[in-house]
N, C-alpha and C positions, 0 to 999 in steps of 0.2 A: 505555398500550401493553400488550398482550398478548406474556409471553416462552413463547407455544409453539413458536413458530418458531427461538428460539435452543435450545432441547433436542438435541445432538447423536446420541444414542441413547436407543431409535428415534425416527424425526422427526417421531410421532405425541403423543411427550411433551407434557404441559402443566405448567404449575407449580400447584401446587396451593396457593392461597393459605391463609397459615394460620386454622384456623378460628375462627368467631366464633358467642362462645356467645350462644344467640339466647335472648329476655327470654321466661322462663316467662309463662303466663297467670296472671294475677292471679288473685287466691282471695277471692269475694264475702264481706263478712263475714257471721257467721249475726246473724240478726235474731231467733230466736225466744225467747231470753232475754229479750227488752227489749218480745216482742210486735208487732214491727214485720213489716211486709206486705215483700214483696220485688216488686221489676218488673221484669217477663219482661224487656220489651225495654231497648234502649241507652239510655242517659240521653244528652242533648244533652248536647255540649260545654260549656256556660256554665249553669252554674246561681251559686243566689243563696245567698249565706254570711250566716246573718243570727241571731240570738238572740232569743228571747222568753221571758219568764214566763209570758205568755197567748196563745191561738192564736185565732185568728180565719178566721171563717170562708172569707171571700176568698181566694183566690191573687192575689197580684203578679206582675207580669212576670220574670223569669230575669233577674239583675242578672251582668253580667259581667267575672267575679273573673279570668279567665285574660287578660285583656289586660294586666297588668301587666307589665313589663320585668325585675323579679327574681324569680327561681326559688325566693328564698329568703324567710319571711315579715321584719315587719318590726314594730318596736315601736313603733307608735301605739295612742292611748285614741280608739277610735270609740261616738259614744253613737248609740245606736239605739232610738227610740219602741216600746214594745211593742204598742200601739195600731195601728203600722203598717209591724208585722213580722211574718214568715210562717215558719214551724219546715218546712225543706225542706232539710234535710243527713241525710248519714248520720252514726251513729256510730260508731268505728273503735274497736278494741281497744285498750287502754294502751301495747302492743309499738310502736305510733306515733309515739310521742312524739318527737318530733327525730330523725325518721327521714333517716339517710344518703340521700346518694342517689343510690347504688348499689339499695337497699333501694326507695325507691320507683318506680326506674325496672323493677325486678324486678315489683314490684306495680301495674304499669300506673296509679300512681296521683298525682295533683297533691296538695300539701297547700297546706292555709291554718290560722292559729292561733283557736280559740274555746274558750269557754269551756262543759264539761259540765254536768250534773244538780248537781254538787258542790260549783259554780263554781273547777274547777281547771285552769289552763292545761293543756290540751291538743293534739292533730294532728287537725285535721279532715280527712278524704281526700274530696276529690270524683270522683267516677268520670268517666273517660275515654269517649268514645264506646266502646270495646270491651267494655267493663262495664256490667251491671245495676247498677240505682240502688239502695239500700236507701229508705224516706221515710218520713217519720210523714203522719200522713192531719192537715188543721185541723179542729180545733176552735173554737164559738164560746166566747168568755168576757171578762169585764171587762177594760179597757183598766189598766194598770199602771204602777209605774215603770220609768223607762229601765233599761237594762242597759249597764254601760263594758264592751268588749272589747279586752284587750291584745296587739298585735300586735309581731314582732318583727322589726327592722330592723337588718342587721346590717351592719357591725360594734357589738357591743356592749361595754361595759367590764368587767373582772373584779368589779364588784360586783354588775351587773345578772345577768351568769350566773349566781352564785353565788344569786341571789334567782330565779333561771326553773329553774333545772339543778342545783342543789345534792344531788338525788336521785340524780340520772346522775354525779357525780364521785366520786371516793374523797375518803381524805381527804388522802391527799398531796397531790393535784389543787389538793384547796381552797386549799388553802395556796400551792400552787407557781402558780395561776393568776390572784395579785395577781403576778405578777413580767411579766406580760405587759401591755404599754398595751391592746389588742384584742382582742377574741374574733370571730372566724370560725368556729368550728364547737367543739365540745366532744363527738364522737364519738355513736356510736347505744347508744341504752339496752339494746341489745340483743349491744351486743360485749362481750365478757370481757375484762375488765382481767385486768392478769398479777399476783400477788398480791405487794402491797409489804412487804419486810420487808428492816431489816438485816442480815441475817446471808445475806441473797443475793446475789449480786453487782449493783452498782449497784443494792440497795433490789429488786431483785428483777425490773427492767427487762431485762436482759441475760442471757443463757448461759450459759454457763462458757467458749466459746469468746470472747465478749466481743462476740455479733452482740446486737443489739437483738432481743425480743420481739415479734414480729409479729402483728396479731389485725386481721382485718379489721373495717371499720366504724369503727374506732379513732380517734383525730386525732392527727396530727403535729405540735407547738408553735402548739396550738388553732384550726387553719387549714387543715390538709392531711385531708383524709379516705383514709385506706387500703383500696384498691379492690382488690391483689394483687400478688405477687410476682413480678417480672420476670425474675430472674436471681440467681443468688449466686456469691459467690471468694472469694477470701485475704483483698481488701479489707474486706468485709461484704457489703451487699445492695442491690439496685435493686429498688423496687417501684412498681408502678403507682398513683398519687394524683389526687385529685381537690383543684383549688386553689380552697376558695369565698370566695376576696378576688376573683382574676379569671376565676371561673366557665370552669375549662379544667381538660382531665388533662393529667396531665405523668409525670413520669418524676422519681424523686427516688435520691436514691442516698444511704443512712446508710452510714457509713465503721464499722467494727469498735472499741471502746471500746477501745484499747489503743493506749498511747505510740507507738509507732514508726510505726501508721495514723495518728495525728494529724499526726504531722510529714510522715509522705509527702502527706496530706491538703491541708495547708495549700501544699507544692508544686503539688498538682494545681490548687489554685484561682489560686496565682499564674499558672501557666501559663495556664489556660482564660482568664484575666480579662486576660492580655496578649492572647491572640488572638481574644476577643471586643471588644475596642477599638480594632482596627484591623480591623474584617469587619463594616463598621456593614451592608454593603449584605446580606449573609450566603451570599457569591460560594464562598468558599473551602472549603468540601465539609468542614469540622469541626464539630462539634456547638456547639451553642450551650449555655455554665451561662445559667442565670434566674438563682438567685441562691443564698447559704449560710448557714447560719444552725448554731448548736448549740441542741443537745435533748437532754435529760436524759445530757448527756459527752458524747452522738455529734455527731459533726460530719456534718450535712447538706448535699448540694449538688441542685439541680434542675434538671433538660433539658426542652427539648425532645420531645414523647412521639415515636417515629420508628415502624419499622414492623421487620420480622424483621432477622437479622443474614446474612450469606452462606453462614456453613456451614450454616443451617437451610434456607436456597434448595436449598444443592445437597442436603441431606436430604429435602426435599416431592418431589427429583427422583430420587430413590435413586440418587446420587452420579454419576448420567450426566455427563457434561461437557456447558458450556455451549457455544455457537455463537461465533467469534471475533468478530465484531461487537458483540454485547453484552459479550465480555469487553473489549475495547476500548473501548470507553464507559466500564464499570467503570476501568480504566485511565490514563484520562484524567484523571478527578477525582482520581480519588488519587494521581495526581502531581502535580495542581495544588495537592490538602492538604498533599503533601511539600513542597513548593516554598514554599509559605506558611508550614509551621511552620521548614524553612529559614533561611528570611530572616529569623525572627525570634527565629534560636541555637536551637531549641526541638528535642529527639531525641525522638521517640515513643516507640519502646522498646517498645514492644508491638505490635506489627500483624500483626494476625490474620484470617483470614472471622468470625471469632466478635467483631471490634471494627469490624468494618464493616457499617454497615445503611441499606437502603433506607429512603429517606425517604415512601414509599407502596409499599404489597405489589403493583400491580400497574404502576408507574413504574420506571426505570434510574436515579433519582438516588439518590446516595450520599452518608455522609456517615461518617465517621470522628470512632470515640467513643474513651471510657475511656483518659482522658491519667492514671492513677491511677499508672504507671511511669516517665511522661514525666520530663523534665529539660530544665533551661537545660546550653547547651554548654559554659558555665564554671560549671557548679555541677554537675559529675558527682557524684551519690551514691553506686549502686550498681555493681557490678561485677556479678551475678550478674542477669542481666538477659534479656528476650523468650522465647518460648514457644519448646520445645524444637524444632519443626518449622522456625520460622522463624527461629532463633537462627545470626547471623553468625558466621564462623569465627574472628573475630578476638575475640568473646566467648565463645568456646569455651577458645580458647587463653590466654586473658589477657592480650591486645593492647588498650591504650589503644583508646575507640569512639568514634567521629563519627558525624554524621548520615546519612554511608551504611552503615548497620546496615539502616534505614528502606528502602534502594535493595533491602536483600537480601532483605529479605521481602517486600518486592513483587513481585522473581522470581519467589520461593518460590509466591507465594497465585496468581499471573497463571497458572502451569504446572498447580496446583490445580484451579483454576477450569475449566481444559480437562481434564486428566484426571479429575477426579471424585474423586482421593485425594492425598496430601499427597507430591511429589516427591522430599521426604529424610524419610521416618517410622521414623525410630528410636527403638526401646527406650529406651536412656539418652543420654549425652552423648557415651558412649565409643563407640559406634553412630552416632548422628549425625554425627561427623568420621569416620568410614568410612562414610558415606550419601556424602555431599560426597565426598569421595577418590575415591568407588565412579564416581563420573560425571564429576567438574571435573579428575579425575586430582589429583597430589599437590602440596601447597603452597609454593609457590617458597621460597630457601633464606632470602632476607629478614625472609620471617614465621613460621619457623623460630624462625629467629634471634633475632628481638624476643618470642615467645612464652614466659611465664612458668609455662607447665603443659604445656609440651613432654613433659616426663618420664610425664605421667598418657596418652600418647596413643604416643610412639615410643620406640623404644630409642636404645642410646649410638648408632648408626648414621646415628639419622635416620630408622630405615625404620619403618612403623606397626606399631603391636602390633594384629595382629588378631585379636578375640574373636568368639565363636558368641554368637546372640543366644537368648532361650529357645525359638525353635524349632529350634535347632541350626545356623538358616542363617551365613554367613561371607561378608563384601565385602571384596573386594579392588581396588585402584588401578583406575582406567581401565579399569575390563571393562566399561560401561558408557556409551552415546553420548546426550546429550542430545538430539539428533535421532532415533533411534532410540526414544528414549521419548515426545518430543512428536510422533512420526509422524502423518502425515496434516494436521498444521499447517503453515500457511504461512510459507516461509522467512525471512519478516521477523520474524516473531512470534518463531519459533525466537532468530532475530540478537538482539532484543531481550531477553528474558530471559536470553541469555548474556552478555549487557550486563552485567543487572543482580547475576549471578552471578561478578565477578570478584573471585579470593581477594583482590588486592589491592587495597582498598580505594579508593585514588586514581587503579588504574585503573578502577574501576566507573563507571556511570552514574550525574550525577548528575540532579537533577529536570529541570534546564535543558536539559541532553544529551536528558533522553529525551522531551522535548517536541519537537523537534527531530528525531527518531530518522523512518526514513523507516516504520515502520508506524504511529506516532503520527499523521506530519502527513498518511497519508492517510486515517486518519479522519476529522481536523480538516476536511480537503478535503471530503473528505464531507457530511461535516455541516456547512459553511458551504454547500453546492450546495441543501441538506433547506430549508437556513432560507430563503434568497434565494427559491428554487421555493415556498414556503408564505409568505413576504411576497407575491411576485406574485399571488398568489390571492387573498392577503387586500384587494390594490390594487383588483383586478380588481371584490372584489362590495361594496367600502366606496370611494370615491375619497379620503376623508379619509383612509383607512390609511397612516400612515407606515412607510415600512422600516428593521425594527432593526439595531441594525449585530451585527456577525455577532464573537463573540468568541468563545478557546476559555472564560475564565472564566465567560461564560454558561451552559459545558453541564450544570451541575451543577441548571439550574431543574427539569429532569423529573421 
């Protein structure tokens, strides 16, 4: 689906998907060192991989190397007659050799493994249709013996690497890569390892912050190829991976080398791994973990790769507000992810546009990531807890939290979403409960009363201490009408996020409530009318078409 249509100023907006860096032209290698003739034109797609000692005069037919099913070569001994073999490769620079592939996708180019002039394993590249061919010309001359050519087939075991790659590792590598049963990838000869020594933190792996060293081309616990960095926080770091076990990018997340990440860590994957064992069918609009593993102290976890997060939507859109239709889809799912992580005690504790991302850049489906602050609801950790925008009053104040914390930043991001900027954007925290006071008016005498940082926010009175923020501005109580700031929105839409904005807790919305709420079910209404009207269609030009049943758990397929 295209969201030009939901841009509410002006209604010319489009969304600007984020860009994608398109694959430089390949760089023909130079032949005139070696003598070799270059050809204008395109080489066909199939040519023949083949070794000789002696060349002969004939050509053979173009044997075809690109029908294979892995991308990646493979370790078998092929013996091949010289007598009736044809010299009809290029040869490629040393920078080759076990080229990432990232690398060769930049290079327009396919590899296979042969053996050079030197007989040293090698990266044969064969040119692509967009590429000139490099070729040696035949020659006649006496028939000779065979030639074995070792091919590599991977996964391989840490002796076999250590006997093809031993060049490409350090020496910590060499060592640390008997500790693995498999090798998938052993990184590009071409990436900088970060220099090992003990007197740097983690042997020279990590910062001083305690983030891991990042180098692209690199490998992740000899399997993940590092293709770029997706994001960084308090956690550590998300970077964009290539997995050549199951030939897919993914999205990995190394956690910060430091005790207290490890233990929020090991939360996070208990969480993810309770809600990925009950979402077998993957209905429930939260990210999927792949799986976790440690690597040199850091604890690794892996997703799913998705596509932008929401505050970057409304940044391609320079913070226009969106259309309420598409904010109501958005809405939908994420309280059907509220309502799932719900039922299964689970508080998010972070929800933000910055933890929400579509699941294609030009689709409405959503999916809610980064459980890194989550918690089970009888195993509260933290107290200091969600981003200052979306942070409940009752974590302001030092009021025990439940899972409508989760109700109040959905408010918070739904009013976002329409305005283009953050509803309560305060300075600090002492700002933030006069954001909240400045619109919800002031906090009944209840949660007063049960508040443990009463003192940091009002006087002996009860009444709020009001500070200047640093642009000298000053909120006071109820000068401010929620309607009046989400003007030109519809009254339902209004009613619902004041739902979700009640100081007291247990009178708030909860997932259930607001599924139920009458702007919700007349999306749902809507969008059961979408589907039924597009099953008839589908009846109409297939008669085999069956009609899907219409659920709102569905909506999250776009």
């Amino acid at each position: 689906m295209s969201f030009e249509k939901h841009i509410r100023k002006p209604k010319t907006a489009a969304v600007q998907s984020p860009s994608s860096a398109f694959l430089k032209k390949a760089i023909s290698h130079t032949a005139s060192a070696k003598g070799l003739p270059v050809e204008t034109k395109p080489a066909p797609a199939k040519v023949q991989l083949v070794i000789s000692t002696s060349l002969v005069a004939k050509k053979r037919p173009l044997k075809d190397l690109n029908s294979t099913t892995k991308p990646v070569p493979t370790l078998q001994l092929k013996t091949i007659s010289s007598a009736e073999s044809s010299l009809h490769i290029t040869s490629p620079p040393a920078s080759t050799r076990n080229a990432p592939i990232s690398t060769r996708a930049k290079a327009g180019l396919s590899t296979q493994v042969s053996l050079n002039s030197s007989s040293r394993l090698t990266t044969t590249a064969s040119a692509t249709s967009r590429q000139p061919a490099l070729r040696l010309p035949s020659k006649a001359v006496e028939p000779s013996e065979t030639t074995t050519v070792p091919e590599v087939v991977y996964p391989i075991s840490p002796a076999q690497a250590l006997k093809l790659f031993k060049g490409q590792l350090s020496d910590f590598e060499q060592g640390e890569i008997l500790d693995f049963q498999q090798v998938y990838y052993v990184g590009s000869g071409l990436a900088k390892k970060p220099s090992v020594s003990t007197a740097l933190p983690n042997n020279g792996f990590d910062d001083d912050r305690g983030d891991y060293k990042l180098v692209n081309g690199d490998h992740l616990s000899y399997r993940y190829e590092l293709l770029g960095i997706l994001g960084k926080g308090s956690f550590g770091q998300v970077c964009k991976c290539f997995d050549h076990k199951h030939k897919e990018t993914i999205a990995l997340k190394i956690i910060r080398n430091k005790r207290r990440f490890h233990q929020q860590g090991a939360v996070e994957i208990k969480v993810l791994d309770l809600l990925r064992s009950h979402d077998r069918d993957d209905r429930m609009c939260v990210v999927k973990m792949r799986s976790y593993f440690l690597f040199r102290k850091h604890l690794c976890l892996t997703f799913e790769l998705l596509s932008l997060n929401l505050y970057d939507f409304l940044k391609n859109n320079e913070f226009r507000g969106l259309s309420l239709s598409l904010i109501r889809r958005f809405a939908i799912q994420l309280i059907i992810a509220l309502k799932y992580c719900k039922s299964h005690g689970i508080i998010h504790c972070d929800l933000k546009p910055e933890n929400i991302l579509l699941k294609q850049a030009n689709k409405s489906g959503i999916k809610v990531i980064d459980f890194g602050s989550a918690c089970l609801e009888t195993e509260r950790v933290y107290t200091y807890i969600q981003s200052r925008f979306y942070r409940a009053p009752e974590v302001i104040l030092g009021i025990p939290y439940t899972p409508c914390i989760d109700m109040w930043s959905l408010g918070c991001i739904l009013a976002e979403l329409f305005l283009g900027s953050p509803l309560f954007p305060g300075e600090s925290e002492h700002e933030q409960i006069l954001c909240i006071m400045e619109m919800m008016g002031l906090p009944p005498a209840p949660i007063l009363a049960a508040s443990t940082r009463k003192k940091l926010f009002f006087d002996s009175a009860d009444s709020p201490r009001v500070v200047a923020n640093s642009r000298g501005k000053k909120r006071y109580p109820e000068t401010k009408a929620l309607s009046s700031v989400l003007r030109g929105a519809d009254p339902s839409f209004i009613d619902f996020v004041r739902g979700c904005l009640a100081w007291d807790n247990t009178q708030r919305l909860s997932p259930d409530e607001a599924l139920g709420h009458a702007w919700i079910q007349e999306g749902l209404s809507k969008m059961q009318q979408v589907k039924v009207s597009r099953a008839s269609e589908t009846s109409q030009k297939s008669p085999k078409a069956v009609e899907r049943k219409v659920s709102y758990s569905m909506y999250g397929s776009g």
